[in-house]
Steps between C-alpha positions, in 0.01 A plus 500: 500500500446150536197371727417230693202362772621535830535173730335394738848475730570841379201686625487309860761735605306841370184430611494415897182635675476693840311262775223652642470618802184399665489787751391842394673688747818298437459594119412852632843559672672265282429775232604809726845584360536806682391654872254757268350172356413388873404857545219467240415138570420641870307802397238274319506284800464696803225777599617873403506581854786259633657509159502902519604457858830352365530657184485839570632767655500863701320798351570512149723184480833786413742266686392131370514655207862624541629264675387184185642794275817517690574142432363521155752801414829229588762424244701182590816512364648114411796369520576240273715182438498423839426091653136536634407144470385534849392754688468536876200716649572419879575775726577564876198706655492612803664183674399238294506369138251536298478326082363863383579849466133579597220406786144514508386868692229562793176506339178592656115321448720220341187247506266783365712452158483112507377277763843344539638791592832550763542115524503473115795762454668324842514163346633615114735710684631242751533273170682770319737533784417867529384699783088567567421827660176480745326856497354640832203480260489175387166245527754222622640481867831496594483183594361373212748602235740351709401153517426545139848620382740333824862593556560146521429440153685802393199721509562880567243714674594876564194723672412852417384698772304864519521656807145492608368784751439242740890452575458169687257370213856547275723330725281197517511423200839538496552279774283244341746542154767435717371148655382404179879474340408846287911584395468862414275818645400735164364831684308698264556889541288628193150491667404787754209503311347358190518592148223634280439155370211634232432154345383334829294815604335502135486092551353526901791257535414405902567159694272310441400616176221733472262356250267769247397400206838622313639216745268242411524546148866542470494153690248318292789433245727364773319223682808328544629768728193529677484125571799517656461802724148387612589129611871573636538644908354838483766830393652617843828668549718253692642792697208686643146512540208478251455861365214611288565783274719638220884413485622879513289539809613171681850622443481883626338323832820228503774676390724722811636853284714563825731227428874627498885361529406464828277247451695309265758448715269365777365256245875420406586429853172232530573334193744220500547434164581761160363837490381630162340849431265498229380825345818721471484790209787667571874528534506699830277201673693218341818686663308539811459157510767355465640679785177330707707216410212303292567210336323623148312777346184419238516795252134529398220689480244238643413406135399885363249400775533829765627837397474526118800673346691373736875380380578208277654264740731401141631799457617595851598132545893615361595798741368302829706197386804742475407642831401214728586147267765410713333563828162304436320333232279681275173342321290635272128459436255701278457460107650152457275315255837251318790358580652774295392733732661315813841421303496904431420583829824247602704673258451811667622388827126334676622212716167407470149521387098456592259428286143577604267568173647247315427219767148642534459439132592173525280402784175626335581354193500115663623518881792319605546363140459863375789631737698186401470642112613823597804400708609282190425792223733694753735272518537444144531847424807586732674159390443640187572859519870356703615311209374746248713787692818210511449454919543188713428624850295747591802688675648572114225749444652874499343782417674504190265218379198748528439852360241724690300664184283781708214674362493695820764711662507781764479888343798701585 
């Protein structure tokens, strides 16, 4: 084998070097390839008590568990030699367009997680051109996340209300959604009462934060968190009054277990824009429903997050669309860590979906440049995942393009 020195022309090519990137957190997210990478840059970032707050679950964690297993257990099924030079992820939800097949879900204590907080996911959605979801529980006002993310510059704002004892409380803040150009009404139905949340009772997770020493010292490594916390306006809900006490009690004192249909269609008839109903389990509700003539379900199971062992939002997600598809849209939240998971949960007939975990991650891992990351690893994934299955439009996905592998079925 003959030999020779290589060239100086010839190695230019082989040998180009990666700038650097001044910024750590920039190299920090730069690095996450994956919504679990965000997950683990958060966890060393943020104080086990908000972390656990959004990491966790109900009792013994059964349906998180499930429901990431769910998604986990998919077979997609490709089709190939088909022209998927582009793809198209734009859908029509619930009146308007929106670039993807998936929005950014209520989330409570969003400024316990990172400083940031509701205005951070707001913004990243509003330049995603996907829809933010204000929770009843959020440390933003109403009015705040809309002049952060404005209709007029194709900003999306949808509000999700709990019925509150106090019924005129509730309708307030409705009315104040309303004036403040909020498009769609999500009304939660899967909170009479609060879960067993064990992490945040083991954690003394409370608002403010209750500080031992276990608090103090799980901080010490996290000054940057602290920093931000102690010199940013002081952690209030936007929605209500200060409270002082754990999260499980400040719900069971909040939260009306009397609400029925009734109710809903007295909200329905004071709302003036789209009606959603988040926290349906079952085919027998999504039927009933429909019939209330709502605009769209949510199948979920508020995250694992309430009754543990409850159903797998996936794997009910089929049988409603066959029952109610054509009458209303369905979403799905609940397990959805990839853009795998959202193109599966398409497949299966999901008009749309919410992510609320996965833009928690990304928040704590490096606020609104953190939920920036984990809209794009999302969006990469389902652009990939489309061409990979041999789709164009998001309306090509059939359930033909997914096979349901369960672990779990019903004895007898």
């Amino acid at each position: 084998m003959k030999r020779q020195l290589p060239k100086p022309h010839d190695l230019a090519p082989l040998l180009v070097f990666k700038r650097p990137t001044l910024s750590p957190r920039d190299r920090r997210l730069a690095a996450a390839l994956t919504i679990e990478d965000l997950r683990l840059i958060a966890k060393r970032r943020t104080p086990r008590a908000a972390f656990d707050y959004t990491d966790g679950g109900a009792d013994g964690e059964v349906s998180l568990a499930r429901a990431r297993e769910a998604f986990g257990d998919v077979q997609f099924n490709p089709s190939i030699l088909r022209d998927v030079s582009t793809v198209d992820t734009s859908r029509e939800v619930l009146g308007s367009r929106v670039s993807l097949p998936f929005g950014i879900a209520p989330t409570g204590f969003t400024r316990m997680m990172q400083a940031e907080g509701e205005i951070a996911g707001a913004t990243a959605a509003g330049a995603a051109g996907i829809p933010f979801s204000l929770s009843t529980m959020g440390t933003t006002s109403i009015e705040e996340v809309a002049a952060a993310n404005p209709v007029g510059n194709g900003g999306r704002n949808w509000f999700q209300l709990y019925m509150w004892k106090d019924r005129d409380r509730s309708m307030a803040l409705v009315d104040r959604a309303a004036k403040a150009g909020y498009d769609t009404l999500l009304v939660t139905v899967d909170v009479p009462v609060a879960g067993a949340r064990l992490r945040d009772v083991r954690n003394g997770m409370t608002i403010p934060p209750t500080l031992t020493p276990r608090t103090v010292a799980n901080a010490i490594p996290r000054p940057a968190w602290w920093f931000n916390f102690l010199t940013t306006e002081p952690l209030a809900f936007a929605s209500l009054d200060s409270w002082s006490g754990t999260v499980a009690d400040l719900l069971d004192t909040m939260f009306d277990p009397t609400v029925t249909y009734e109710d809903l269609a007295w909200i329905r008839d004071q709302w003036p824009g789209k009606v959603a109903v988040k926290g349906v389990q079952s085919l027998a509700d999504a039927r009933r429903l429909a019939d209330a003539g709502v605009d769209a379900i949510v199948l979920s199971n508020h995250g694992g997050r309430q009754l543990d062992r409850a159903p797998v939002p996936f794997h009910l997600l089929p049988s409603v669309v066959h029952e109610v598809g054509s009458e209303l849209e369905v979403h799905l939240d609940t397990g959805i860590m990839s853009g795998q998971d959202i193109v599966a949960a398409l497949a299966h007939g999901a008009h749309f979906t919410l992510i609320g975990r996965a833009y928690l991650y990304g928040l704590m891992a490096g606020g609104r440049a953190g939920v920036d990351r984990a809209i794009e690893i999302l969006t990469g994934q389902v652009e990939r995942t489309m061409r990979l299955l041999g789709v164009q439009t998001l309306d090509e996905l059939e359930p033909s393009h997914v096979t349901m592998l369960r672990r779990l079925a019903p004895l007898g």
